[in-house]
C-alpha positions in Angstrom: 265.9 -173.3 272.2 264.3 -171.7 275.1 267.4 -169.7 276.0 267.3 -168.2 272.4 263.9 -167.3 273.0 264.4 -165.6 275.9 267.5 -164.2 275.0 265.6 -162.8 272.2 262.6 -161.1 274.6 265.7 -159.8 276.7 266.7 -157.9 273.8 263.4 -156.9 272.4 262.3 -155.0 276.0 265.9 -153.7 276.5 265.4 -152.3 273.5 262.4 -150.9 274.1 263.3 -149.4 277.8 266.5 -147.7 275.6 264.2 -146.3 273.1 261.7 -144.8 276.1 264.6 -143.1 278.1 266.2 -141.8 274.9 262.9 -140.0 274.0 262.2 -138.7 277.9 265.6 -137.5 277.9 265.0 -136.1 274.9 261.5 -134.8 275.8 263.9 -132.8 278.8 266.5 -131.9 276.4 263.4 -129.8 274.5 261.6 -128.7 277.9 265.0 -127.0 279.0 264.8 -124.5 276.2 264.0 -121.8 275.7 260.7 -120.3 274.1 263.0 -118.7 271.3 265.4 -121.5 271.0 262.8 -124.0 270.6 261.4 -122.2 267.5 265.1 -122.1 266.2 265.2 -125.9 266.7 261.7 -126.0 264.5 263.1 -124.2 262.1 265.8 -127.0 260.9 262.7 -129.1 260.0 262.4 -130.0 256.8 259.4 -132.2 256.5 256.8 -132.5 259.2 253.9 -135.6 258.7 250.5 -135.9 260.9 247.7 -137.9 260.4 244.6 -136.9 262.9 240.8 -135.5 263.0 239.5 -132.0 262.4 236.1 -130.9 263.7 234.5 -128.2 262.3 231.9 -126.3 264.5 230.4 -122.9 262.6 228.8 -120.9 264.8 225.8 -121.0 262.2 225.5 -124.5 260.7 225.7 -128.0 261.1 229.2 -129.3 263.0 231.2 -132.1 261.0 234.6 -134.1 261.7 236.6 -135.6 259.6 240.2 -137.6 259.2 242.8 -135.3 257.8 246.8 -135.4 257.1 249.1 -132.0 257.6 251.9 -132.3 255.8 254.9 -129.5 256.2 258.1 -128.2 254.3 259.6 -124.9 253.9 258.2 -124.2 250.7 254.5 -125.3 251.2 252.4 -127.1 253.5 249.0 -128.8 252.7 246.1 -130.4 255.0 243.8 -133.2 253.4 240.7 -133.9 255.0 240.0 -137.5 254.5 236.4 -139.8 254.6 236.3 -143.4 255.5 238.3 -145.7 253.9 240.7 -142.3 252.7 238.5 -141.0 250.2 239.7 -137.3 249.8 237.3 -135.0 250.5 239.3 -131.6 250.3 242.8 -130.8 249.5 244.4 -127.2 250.3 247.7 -126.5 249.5 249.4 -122.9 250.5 253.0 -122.5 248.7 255.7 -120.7 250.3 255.1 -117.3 247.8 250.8 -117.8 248.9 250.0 -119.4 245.3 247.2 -121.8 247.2 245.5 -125.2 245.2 242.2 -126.0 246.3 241.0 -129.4 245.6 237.1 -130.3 246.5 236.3 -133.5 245.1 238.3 -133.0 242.1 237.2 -129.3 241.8 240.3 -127.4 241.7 240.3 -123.7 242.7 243.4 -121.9 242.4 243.9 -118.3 244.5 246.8 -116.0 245.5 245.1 -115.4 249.3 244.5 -119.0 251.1 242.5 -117.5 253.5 239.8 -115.9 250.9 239.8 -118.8 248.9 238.8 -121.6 251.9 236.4 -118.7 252.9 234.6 -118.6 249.5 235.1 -122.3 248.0 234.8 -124.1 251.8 233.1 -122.0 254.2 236.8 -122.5 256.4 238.1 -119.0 258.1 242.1 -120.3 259.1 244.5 -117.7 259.8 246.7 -119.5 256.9 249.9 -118.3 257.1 250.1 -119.2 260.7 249.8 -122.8 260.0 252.6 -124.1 259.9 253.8 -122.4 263.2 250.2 -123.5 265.0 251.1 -127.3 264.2 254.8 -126.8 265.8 253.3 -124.8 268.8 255.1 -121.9 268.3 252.8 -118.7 266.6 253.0 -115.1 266.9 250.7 -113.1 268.8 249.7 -112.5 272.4 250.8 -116.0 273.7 250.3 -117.3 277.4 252.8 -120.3 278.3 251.9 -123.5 280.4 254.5 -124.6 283.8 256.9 -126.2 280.9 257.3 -123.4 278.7 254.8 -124.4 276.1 252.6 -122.5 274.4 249.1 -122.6 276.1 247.3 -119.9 274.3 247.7 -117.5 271.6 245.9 -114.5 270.5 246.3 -112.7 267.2 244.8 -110.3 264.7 242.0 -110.0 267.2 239.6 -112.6 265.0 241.9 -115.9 266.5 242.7 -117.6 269.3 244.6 -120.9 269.8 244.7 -122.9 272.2 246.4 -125.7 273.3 245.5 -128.9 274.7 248.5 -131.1 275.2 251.6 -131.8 273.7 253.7 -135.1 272.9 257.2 -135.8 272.8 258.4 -137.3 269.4 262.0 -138.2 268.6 263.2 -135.8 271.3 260.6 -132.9 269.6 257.5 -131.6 271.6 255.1 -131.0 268.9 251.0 -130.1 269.9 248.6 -133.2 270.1 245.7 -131.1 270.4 244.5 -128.1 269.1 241.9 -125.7 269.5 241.4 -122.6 266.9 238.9 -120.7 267.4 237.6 -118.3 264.2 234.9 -115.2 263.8 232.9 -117.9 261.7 233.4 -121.5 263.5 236.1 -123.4 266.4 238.2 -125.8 264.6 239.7 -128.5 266.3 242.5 -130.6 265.5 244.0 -134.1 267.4 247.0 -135.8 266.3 246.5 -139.5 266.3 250.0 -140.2 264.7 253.6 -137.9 263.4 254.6 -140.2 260.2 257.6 -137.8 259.5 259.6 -135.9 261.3 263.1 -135.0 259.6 
C-alpha cells in the first residue's frame, strides 16, 4: 500500500518537473524570436481569456479598481469589469467592423466609434483598436524593448503611452501580466491574475 502511494507522488512531481521544463523551454522557444515573428505567432490565436483588476485613476476624480475579464478573438474582443461576488458592472464589446455594445448595468449603448462611446457613456479614454495588440504586448507606435526583446513601452497618437510591467510565460506564450496605459483623461492599469484560454 505504501509503495502505491509513493509510487503515485513519484508520478505526480515528475509530472510536474516535465510540465515546468516544457513551459521554460517553451518560455525560451518565444524569447529567441524575433520582435516581428512573435506577433506572427500572436496572430494564429484564436481565443485569448484573462481574468484580472483594472484601476482607474482620472486625473480629475475619484480613483476606483475593479475585477474585470478580457476576452479575445479575431472578430471581437470584450472586457467586463466585475464587483464582488461577479456582479457585472460594465460590459464593452468592440466587433471586428467597430460596431461596439455597451452594457452599464443593463443599459445598453450601441456606437460605431468604441472610443467616443466609453468617453461619453463611461468617462474611459482607451485607444480601442489597440486593444487587443496591448493585451498580447505587441502595439504599434514608438516602442522601446526590455533585455529580452519585449515590449517595455509604447507611444502612439501622441495622447497614449503603454507601459509594461512584466510578462509571464503561458503554454510556451509570453503574454503581459501588467499593464500600465496611460490616457489625456486618467492612467489605467491592468494585472493579470489568471489566462483561462489560450488556443
Amino acid at each position: 500500500m505504501k509503495s502505491k502511494f509513493f509510487a503515485i507522488i513519484f508520478m505526480a512531481l515528475s509530472l510536474f518537473v516535465l510540465n515546468a521544463c516544457t513551459s521554460i523551454q517553451g518560455e525560451k522557444n518565444f524569447e529567441k524570436m524575433t520582435y516581428e515573428q512573435r506577433i506572427e505567432m500572436l496572430k494564429t490565436v484564436n481565443k485569448l481569456e484573462e481574468n484580472g483588476r483594472i484601476a482607474i485613476m482620472p486625473n480629475k476624480g475619484r480613483s476606483f479598481a475593479v475585477n474585470c475579464t478580457y476576452s479575445y478573438t479575431p472578430q471581437a474582443y470584450s472586457i467586463e469589469f466585475l464587483g464582488p461576488m461577479g456582479m457585472q458592472y460594465a460590459k464593452v464589446d468592440v466587433y471586428a467592423n467597430g460596431t461596439t455594445f455597451l452594457n452599464i448595468r443593463g443599459d445598453v449603448y450601441k456606437g460605431d466609434n468604441a472610443r467616443e462611446l466609453l468617453k461619453e457613456q463611461f468617462n474611459l479614454d482607451l485607444p480601442v483598436e489597440q486593444i487587443p495588440a496591448i493585451m498580447f504586448g505587441t502595439p504599434k507606435g514608438e516602442l522601446t524593448f526590455d533585455e529580452k526583446g519585449f515590449v517595455k513601452t509604447a507611444k502612439f497618437n501622441e495622447e497614449y503611452q503603454v507601459n509594461y510591467k512584466d510578462y509571464r510565460a503561458f503554454r510556451g506564450v509570453v503574454l503581459p501580466k501588467g499593464i500600465e496605459i496611460i490616457t489625456p483623461i486618467a492612467k489605467v492599469e491592468f494585472r493579470v491574475n489568471d489566462v483561462t484560454t489560450l488556443n
